[in-house]
C-alpha positions in Angstrom: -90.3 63.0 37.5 -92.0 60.4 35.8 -91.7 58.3 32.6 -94.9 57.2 30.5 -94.3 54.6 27.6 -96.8 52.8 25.4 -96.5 49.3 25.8 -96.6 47.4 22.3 -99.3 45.0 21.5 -97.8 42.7 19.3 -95.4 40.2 20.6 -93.5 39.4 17.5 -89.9 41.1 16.2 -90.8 41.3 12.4 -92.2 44.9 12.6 -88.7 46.0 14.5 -86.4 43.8 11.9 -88.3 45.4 8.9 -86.9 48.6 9.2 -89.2 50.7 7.2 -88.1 54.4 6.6 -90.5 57.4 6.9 -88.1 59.4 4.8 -86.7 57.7 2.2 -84.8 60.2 0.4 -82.7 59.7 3.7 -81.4 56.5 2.4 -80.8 57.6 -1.0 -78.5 60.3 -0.3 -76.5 57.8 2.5 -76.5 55.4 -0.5 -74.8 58.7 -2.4 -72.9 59.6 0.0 -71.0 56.4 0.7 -70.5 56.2 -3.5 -72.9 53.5 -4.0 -74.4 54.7 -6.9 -71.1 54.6 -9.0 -70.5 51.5 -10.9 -67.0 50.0 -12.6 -69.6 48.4 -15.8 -68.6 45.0 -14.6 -70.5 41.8 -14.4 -70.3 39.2 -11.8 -68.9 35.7 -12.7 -71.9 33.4 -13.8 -69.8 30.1 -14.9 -66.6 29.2 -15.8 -64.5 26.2 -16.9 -60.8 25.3 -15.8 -58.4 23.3 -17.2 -55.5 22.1 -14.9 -52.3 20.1 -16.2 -51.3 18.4 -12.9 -48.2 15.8 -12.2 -47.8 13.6 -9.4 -44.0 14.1 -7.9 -42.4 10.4 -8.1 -38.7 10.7 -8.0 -36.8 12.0 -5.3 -32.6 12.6 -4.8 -30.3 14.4 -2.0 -28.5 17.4 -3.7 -25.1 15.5 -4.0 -26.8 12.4 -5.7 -26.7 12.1 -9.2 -29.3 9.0 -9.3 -32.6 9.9 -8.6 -34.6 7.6 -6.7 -38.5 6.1 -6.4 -40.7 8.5 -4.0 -43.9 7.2 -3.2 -45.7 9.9 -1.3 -48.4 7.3 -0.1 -45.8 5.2 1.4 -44.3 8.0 4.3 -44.0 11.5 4.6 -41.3 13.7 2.7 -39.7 14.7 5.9 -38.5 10.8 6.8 -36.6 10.3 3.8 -35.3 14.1 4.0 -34.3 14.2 7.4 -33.7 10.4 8.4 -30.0 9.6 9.1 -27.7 6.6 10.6 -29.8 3.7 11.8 -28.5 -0.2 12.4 -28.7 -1.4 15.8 -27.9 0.7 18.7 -25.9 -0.3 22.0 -29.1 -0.7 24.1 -30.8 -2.9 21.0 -28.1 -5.1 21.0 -28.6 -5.6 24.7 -32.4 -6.0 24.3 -31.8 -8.6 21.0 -30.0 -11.3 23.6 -32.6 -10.9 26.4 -35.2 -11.3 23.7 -33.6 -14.4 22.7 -33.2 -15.8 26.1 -36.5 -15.1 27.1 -38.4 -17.2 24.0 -35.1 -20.4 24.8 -36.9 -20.1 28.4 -40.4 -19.9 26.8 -39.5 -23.3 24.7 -38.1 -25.0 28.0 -34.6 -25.0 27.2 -32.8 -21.4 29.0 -29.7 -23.0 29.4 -29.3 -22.9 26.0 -28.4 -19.6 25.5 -24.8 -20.2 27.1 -24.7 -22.1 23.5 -25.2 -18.6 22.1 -23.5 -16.1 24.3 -19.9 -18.4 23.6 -20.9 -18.5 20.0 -22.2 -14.5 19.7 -20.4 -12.9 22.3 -19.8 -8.9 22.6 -16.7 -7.5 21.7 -14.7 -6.9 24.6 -14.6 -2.9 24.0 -18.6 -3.4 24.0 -18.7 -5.2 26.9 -17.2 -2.1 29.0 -19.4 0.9 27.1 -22.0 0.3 29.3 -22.8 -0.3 33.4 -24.3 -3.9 32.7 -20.7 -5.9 32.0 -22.3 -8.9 33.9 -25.2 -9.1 31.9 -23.7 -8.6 28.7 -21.4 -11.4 29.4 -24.1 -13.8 29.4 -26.6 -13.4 27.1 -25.1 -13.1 23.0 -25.0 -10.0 20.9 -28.4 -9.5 19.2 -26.3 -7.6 16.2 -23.8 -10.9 16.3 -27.3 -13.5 16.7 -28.8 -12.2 13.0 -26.5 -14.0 10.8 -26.8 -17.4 13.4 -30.2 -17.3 13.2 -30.9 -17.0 9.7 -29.5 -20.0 9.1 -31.4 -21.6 11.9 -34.6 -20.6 10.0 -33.2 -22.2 7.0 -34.0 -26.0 7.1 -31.3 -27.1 4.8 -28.5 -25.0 6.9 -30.2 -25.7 10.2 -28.1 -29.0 11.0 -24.7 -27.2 10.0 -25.9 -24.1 12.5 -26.6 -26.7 15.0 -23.1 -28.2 15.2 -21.3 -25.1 15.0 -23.8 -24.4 18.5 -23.1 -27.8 19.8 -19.2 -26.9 20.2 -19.6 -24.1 22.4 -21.9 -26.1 24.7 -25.3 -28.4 25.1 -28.5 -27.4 23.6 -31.6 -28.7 25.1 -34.0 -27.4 22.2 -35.0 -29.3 19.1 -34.3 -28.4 15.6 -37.9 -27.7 15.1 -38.4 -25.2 18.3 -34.4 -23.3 17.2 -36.3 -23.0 14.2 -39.8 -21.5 15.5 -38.0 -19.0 18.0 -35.7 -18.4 15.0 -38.6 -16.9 12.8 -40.0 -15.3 15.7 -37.1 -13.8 16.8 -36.0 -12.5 13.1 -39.8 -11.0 13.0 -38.9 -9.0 15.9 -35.8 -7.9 15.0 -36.7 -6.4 11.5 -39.3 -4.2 13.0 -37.2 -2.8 15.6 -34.0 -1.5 14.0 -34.0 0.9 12.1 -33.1 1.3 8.0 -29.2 1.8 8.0 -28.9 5.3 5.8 -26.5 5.0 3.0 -24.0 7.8 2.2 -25.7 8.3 -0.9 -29.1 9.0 0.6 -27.9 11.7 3.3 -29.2 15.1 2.6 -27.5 16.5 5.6 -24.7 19.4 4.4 -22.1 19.3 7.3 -20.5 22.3 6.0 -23.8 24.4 6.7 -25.4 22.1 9.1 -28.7 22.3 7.0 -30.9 19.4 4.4 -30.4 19.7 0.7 -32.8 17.5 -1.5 -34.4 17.7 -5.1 -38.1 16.2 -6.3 -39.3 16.2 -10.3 -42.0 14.4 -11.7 -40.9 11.9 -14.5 -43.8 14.0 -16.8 -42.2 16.7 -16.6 -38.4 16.4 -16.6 -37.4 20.2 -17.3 -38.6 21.5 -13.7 -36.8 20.8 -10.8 -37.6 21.1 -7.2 -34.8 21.9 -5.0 -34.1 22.8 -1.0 -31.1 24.1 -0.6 -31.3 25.7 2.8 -34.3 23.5 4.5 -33.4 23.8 8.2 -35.6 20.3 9.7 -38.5 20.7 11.3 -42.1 21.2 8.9 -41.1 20.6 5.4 -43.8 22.9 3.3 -43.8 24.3 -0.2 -41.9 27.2 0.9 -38.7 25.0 1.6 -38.3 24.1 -2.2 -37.2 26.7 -5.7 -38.0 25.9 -9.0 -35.1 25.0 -11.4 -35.2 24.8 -15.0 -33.3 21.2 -16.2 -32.3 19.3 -19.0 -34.5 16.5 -18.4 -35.1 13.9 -21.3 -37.5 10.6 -21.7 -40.1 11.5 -19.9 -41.9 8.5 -18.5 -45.2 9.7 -17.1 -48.4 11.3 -18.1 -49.9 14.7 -17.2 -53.4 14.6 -15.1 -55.6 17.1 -17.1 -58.3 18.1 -15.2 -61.3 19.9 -16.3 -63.6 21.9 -14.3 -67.3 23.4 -14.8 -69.8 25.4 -12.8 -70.5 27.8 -10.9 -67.9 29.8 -8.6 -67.9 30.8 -5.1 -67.9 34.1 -3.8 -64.4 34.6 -1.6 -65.3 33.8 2.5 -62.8 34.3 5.3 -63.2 35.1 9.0 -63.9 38.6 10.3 -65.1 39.6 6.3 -67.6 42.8 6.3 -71.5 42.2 5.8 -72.5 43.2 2.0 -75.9 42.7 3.3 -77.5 45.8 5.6 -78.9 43.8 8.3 -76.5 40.8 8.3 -74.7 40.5 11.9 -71.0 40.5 11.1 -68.2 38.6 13.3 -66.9 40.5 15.8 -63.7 38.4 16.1 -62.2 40.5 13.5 -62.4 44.6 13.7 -60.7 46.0 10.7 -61.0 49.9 12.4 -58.8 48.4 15.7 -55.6 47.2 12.9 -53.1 49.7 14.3 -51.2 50.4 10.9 -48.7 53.1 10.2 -48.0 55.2 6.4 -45.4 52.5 6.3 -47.2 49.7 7.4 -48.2 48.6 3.3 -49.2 44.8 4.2 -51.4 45.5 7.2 -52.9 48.4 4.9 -53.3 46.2 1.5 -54.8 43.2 4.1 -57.5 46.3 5.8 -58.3 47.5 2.0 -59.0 44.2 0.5 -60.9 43.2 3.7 -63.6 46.1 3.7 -63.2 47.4 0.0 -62.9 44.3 -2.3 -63.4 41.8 -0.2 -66.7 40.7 -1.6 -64.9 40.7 -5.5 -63.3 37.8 -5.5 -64.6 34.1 -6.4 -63.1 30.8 -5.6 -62.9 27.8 -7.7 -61.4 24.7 -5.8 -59.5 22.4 -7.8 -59.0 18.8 -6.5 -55.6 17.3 -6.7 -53.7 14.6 -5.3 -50.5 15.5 -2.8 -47.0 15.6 -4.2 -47.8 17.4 -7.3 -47.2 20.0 -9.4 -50.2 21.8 -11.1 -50.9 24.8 -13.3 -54.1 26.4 -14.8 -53.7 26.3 -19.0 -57.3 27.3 -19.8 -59.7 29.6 -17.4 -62.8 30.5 -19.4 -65.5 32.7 -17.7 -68.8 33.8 -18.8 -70.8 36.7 -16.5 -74.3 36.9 -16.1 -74.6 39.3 -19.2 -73.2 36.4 -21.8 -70.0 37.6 -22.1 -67.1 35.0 -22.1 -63.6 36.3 -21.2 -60.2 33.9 -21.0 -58.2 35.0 -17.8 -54.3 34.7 -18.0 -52.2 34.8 -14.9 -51.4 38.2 -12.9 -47.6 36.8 -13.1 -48.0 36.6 -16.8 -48.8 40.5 -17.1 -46.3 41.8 -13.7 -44.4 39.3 -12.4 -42.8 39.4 -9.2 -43.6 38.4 -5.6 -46.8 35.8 -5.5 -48.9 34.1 -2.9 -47.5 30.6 -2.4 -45.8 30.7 -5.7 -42.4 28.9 -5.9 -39.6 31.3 -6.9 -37.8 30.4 -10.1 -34.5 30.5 -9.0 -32.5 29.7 -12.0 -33.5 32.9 -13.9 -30.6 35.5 -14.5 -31.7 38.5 -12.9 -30.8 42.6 -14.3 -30.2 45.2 -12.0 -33.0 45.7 -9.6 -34.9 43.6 -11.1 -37.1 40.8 -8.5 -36.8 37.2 -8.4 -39.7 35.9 -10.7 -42.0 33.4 -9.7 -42.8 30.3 -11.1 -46.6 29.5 -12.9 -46.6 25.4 -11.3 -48.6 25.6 -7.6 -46.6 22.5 -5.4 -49.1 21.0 -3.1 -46.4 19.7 -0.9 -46.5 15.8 1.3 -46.5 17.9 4.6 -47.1 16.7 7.8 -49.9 18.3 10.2 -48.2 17.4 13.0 -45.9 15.2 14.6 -44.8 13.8 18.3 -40.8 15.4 18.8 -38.9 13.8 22.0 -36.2 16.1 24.3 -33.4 16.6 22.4 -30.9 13.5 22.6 -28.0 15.5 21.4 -27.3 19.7 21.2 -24.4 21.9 19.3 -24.2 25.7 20.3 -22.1 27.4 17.5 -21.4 30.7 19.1 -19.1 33.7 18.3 -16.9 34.7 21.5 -15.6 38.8 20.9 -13.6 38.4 23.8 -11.4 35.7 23.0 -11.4 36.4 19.3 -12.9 33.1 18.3 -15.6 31.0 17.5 -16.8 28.0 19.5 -18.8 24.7 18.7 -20.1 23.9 22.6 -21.2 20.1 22.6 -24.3 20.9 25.5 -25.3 17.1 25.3 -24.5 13.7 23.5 -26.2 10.6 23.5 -24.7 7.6 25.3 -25.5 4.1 24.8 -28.6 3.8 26.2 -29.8 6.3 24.0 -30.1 9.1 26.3 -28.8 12.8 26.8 -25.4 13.1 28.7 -24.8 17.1 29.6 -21.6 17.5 28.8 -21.8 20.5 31.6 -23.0 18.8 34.3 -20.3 16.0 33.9 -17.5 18.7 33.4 -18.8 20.7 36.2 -18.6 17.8 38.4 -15.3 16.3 38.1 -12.4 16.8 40.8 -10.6 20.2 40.5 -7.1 20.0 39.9 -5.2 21.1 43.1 -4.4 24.8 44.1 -1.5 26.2 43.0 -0.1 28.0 45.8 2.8 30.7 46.0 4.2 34.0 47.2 4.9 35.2 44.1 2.2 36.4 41.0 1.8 33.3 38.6 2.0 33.7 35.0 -0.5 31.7 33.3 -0.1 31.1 29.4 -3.8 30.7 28.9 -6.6 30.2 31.0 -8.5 26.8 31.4 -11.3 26.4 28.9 -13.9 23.5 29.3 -13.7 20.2 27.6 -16.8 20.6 25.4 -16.2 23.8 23.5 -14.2 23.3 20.2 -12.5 26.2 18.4 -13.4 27.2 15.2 -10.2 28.9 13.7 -10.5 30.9 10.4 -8.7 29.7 7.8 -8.1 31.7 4.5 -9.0 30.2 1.3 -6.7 30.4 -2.2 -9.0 33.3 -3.3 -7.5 35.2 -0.4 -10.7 36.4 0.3 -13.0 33.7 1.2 -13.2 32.2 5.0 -13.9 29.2 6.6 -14.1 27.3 10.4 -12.0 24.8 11.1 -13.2 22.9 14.2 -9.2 22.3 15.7 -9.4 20.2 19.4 -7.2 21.8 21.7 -4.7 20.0 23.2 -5.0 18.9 27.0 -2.6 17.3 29.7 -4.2 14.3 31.1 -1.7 12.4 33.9 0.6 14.8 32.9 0.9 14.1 28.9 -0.4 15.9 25.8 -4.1 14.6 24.8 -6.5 16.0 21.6 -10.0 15.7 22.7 -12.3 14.7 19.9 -16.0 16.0 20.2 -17.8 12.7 22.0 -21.3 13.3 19.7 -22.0 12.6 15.9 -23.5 16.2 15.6 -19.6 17.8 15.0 -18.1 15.3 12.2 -14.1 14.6 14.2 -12.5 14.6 11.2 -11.7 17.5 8.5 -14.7 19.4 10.3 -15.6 22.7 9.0 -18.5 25.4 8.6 -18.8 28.2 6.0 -18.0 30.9 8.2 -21.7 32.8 7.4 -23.1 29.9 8.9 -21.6 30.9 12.6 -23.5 34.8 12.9 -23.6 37.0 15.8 -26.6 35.4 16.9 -25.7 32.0 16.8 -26.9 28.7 15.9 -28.2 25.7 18.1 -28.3 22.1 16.3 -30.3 19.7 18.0 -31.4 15.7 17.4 -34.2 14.5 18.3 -36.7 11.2 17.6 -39.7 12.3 15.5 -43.2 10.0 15.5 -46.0 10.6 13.2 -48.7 8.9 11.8 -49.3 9.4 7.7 -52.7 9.8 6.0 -53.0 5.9 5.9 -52.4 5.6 9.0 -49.1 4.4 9.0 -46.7 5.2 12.0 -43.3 6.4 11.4 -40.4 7.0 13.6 -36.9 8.5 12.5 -34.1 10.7 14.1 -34.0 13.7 13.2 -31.2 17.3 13.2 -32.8 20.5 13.6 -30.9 23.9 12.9 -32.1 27.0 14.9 -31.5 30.4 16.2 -28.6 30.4 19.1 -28.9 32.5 21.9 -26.0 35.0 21.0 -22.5 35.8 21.8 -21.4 33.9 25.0 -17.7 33.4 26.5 -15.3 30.9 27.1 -13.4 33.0 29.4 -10.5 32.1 27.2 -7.5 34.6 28.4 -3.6 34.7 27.1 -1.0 36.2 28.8 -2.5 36.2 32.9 -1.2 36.9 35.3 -2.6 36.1 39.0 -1.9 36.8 42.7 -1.2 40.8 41.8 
C-alpha cells in the first residue's frame, strides 16, 4: 500500500496559523452553540478613580498592658517585640565576658592583671559549680559582675577611685589610659551581645493558655483596635489579629489619603483560560482534572470563577506603606460607553465571610447570624522568612486515659551553655534502684513514674462547673526522704502553674523554644528567643498504676 502527499511550496507557517474557514456558517453556529451571542448589556471598565484613607500602625501594647507603647515598624519586625522574652546575660556569656576581658589585659601587655579582677568580680560560689569549667571560672571575673567596674573605668573622673578599689585585691600593671581604652572596648562589646532584658510589662506570653496576646492601633484612628488573642508564634500575618471597636480619644496622627487615576487592569493569575481563540494557554493548571464532589462548594466556586468569569474582573493596585490600615471611601468608574457608576463594598450590601478581611469581633451577634467583617484591609509587618535553630527547650501536654490524668512531659531544657538536655535520655540513664526480691507477691501502691512528667490535676472552680490544671510535682524519696521535684525548664512556670483545661485536647499540645534570626527590609539583623505552640502527637502513657500487685 502506498501513501502519496503533496509536498507544500511555501516554507512559511502564516497560511497554517490563519485559520481560514471554508464554511463559515460553521463557526457561527459553534459561536451559538457555546451562548456567545447572548450579552448581560454591560460595559467594560474604561477609567476609574480611588480614594484610599490609609493610617500607618504606630503604637503597640501586650493584652495585659494598659500603656501602649511606640512601634516603629521600620525599626524590626512585629514578631520580635511579640514573641521576644527574658534576655540579660546568660551562664555561658558571663563566662565569655571574663575571657574577653583577659584576652584585651593580654593584648595591652598587662594579663596578670586580671587576678585584680577576678578577686574584685568573682562568681558566686553557686555559679561557680553550674557548670564543668570550676577552674576556669575561678580565675577570670564575672563578665555580668565586670559592667558596673568598668563603667567607672571609662569614666575619667571615677577612674582613679576604680583604680584603688582594683589596687586592694592585687597589682595592676596597666595604665589609667589603656584600663580606660579596653574599658570602652570592652563595654562596646558587651552591649551588642546581650540581649534586651524583657520587662513583665512587655510579655505577651499567656501562661494560662501557653499562647501570645498583643494589641496595635494607629494614633489616627483611636476607635479601632487590633487584637491577637490566640496567636500561637511562628509567622505573624493579618490573619492573627480581630478588629475591636474602642473608646479611643485625642487622636494624634493624620490619615494618608491617597488618590488614584487611570486605567484598570484586567484580573491575571496562573493556569487562567485563553479569551483569545488561538492563544496557547498554561498547561500547569487544568480546570477539567479538579476532582470536586456536589459538596465540594470552594473547589467548585474556584473552577467557576476560573473558566466562567475569570476574564471579568479588573485590578487596581493601591500603594501603601506596611503597618497600616487602609480602606477605599470613593471608587468612581466610568465604562467605555460614558457612563460613570460609584461602587460600594460587597460587605456593605451582604456581609459575612471576606477575602483577607479582618473579622469585627466586638459585634453582638443574633441567632445564626455570621461574624461580620470589618471594611479596614491590615497590610501586616510580616516577615518572608526567617532562620529557626533546634529547639533548646520542649513541653508535651498530653492527656493519659489510662491513668485518668493529664501530663506536662518536660522532653528537653536548656542548660547553661545554652543547649538542649533530654530529660529522657538523662532519666533513662541513671542507676536503677536495686531489685526487690521475695517469695511472696509485692503490693505496690503506685507504679514508678519518670521524673519529667508533671501532673495536671483538675481542680473545680466556685462556678462548680468550670475546670482547670494544676501542674502538682509529685513527691519522690531521694536517700530515703520525701523530695518535690520542680520542673528544671522556664517553659512550665514552678509556681501556682496552671492551664485552662481546653488548652490540654485529646490531641495534645507540644511547646517548643527556639532562637529565631532574620534580616528586616533595611537590612537589619535580628535575633530573639522565641515559644512556639503546636499540635502534640496524641494520647500517650505514663504507665501510672494504683493498687499492683507483682510476683502473681
Amino acid at each position: 500500500m502506498e501513501r502519496r502527499e503533496t509536498p507544500s511550496r511555501g516554507r512559511g507557517i502564516g497560511e497554517g496559523l490563519a485559520a481560514r474557514l471554508a464554511d463559515p456558517l460553521w463557526l457561527l453556529a459553534r459561536q451559538w452553540q457555546f451562548g456567545e451571542f447572548r450579552h448581560e448589556n454591560a460595559a467594560s471598565p474604561a477609567w476609574i478613580e480611588v480614594e484610599t484613607e490609609i493610617h500607618v500602625l504606630d503604637e503597640w501594647r501586650p493584652a495585659e498592658g494598659s500603656e501602649w507603647q511606640r512601634f516603629d515598624a521600620a525599626a524590626a519586625p512585629l514578631e520580635r517585640l511579640v514573641e521576644e522574652h527574658g534576655g540579660g546575660p546568660n551562664p555561658r556569656l558571663r563566662l565569655e565576658g571574663g575571657l574577653r576581658l583577659k584576652r584585651l589585659l593580654a593584648a595591652a601587655g598587662a594579663p596578670d592583671d586580671v587576678a585584680a579582677f577576678a578577686a574584685r568580680c568573682p562568681f558566686t560560689e553557686e555559679q561557680l559549680h553550674d557548670g564543668g569549667d570550676v577552674l576556669i571560672r575561678r580565675r577570670i571575673p564575672d563578665g555580668a559582675a565586670l559592667v558596673r567596674t568598668l563603667e567607672r573605668l571609662a569614666k575619667a573622673d571615677a577612674r582613679a577611685a576604680e583604680i584603688d578599689a582594683l589596687k586592694q585585691h592585687g597589682e595592676l600593671a596597666a595604665s589609667a589610659a589603656e584600663l580606660g581604652r579596653v574599658a570602652d572596648e570592652w563595654l562596646a562589646w558587651w552591649k551588642a551581645q546581650v540581649p534586651r532584658t524583657i520587662p513583665e510589662d512587655e510579655d505577651c506570653w499567656d501562661e494560662h493558655r501557653l499562647e501570645h496576646a498583643f494589641a496595635l492601633r494607629a494614633r489616627g484612628l483611636p476607635e479601632l483596635e487590633l487584637r491577637a488573642t490566640e496567636y500561637a508564634g511562628g509567622q505573624l500575618d493579618w490573619s492573627a489579629v480581630d478588629a475591636f471597636a474602642a473608646n479611643g480619644r485625642n487622636a494624634a496622627g493624620k490619615a494618608l489619603k491617597v488618590v488614584q487615576r487611570g486605567v484598570p487592569a484586567p484580573a491575571r493569575f496562573g493556569g487562567m483560560p485563553a479569551a483569545r481563540l488561538w492563544e496557547m494557554e498554561d498547561a500547569r493548571f487544568d480546570p477539567g482534572s479538579v476532582d470536586a464532589a456536589p459538596i465540594d462548594l470552594g473547589r467548585l466556586m474556584l473552577v467557576g470563577f476560573a473558566t466562567v468569569y475569570g476574564n471579568d474582573w479588573f485590578v487596581v493596585p493601591v500603594r501603601m506603606p506596611i503597618a497600616s490600615l487602609a480602606r477605599v471611601t470613593r471608587f468612581d468608574v466610568r465604562d467605555v460607553f460614558g457612563r460613570a457608576a460609584s461602587l460600594t463594598p460587597v460587605a456593605a450590601d451582604e456581609d459575612g465571610w471576606n477575602v483577607f478581611g479582618l473579622t469585627a469581633a466586638d459585634e453582638p451577634l443574633e441567632p445564626d447570624q455570621e461574624r461580620p467583617t470589618s471594611p479596614w484591609f491590615l497590610l501586616a509587618p510580616a516577615l518572608p522568612a526567617s532562620l529557626e535553630s533546634a529547639p533548646t527547650d520542649a513541653v508535651l501536654l498530653l492527656r493519659d486515659e489510662m491513668a485518668n490524668v493529664a501530663w506536662a512531659v518536660e522532653a528537653l531544657v536548656r542548660d547553661d551553655a545554652g543547649r538542649a538536655r533530654d530529660r529522657f535520655a538523662e532519666w533513662a540513664a541513671r542507676e536503677p534502684p536495686p531489685p526487690v526480691t521475695s517469695d511472696f507477691p509485692l503490693y505496690r501502691v503506685a507504679t514508678e513514674v519518670p521524673q519529667h512528667w508533671f501532673p495536671l490535676i483538675p481542680e473545680q472552680l466556685d462556678d462548680h462547673e468550670s475546670v482547670r490544671l494544676r501542674l502538682v510535682p509529685l513527691t519522690r524519696l531521694e536517700d530515703g526522704r520525701p523530695v518535690k521535684l520542680e520542673p528544671a525548664g522556664t517553659l512550665l512556670p514552678a509556681k501556682d502553674a496552671w492551664l485552662y483545661e481546653e488548652e490540654v485536647p485529646r490531641t495534645g499540645v507540644q511547646v517548643t523554644r527556639t532562637w529565631q534570626h532574620a534580616r528586616w527590609h533595611d537590612g537589619s539583623r535580628h535575633l530573639w528567643q522565641a515559644r512556639r505552640k503546636q499540635t502534640g502527637r496524641g494520647e500517650g502513657s505514663s504507665g501510672l498504676r494504683y493498687d499492683h500487685v507483682e510476683g502473681t
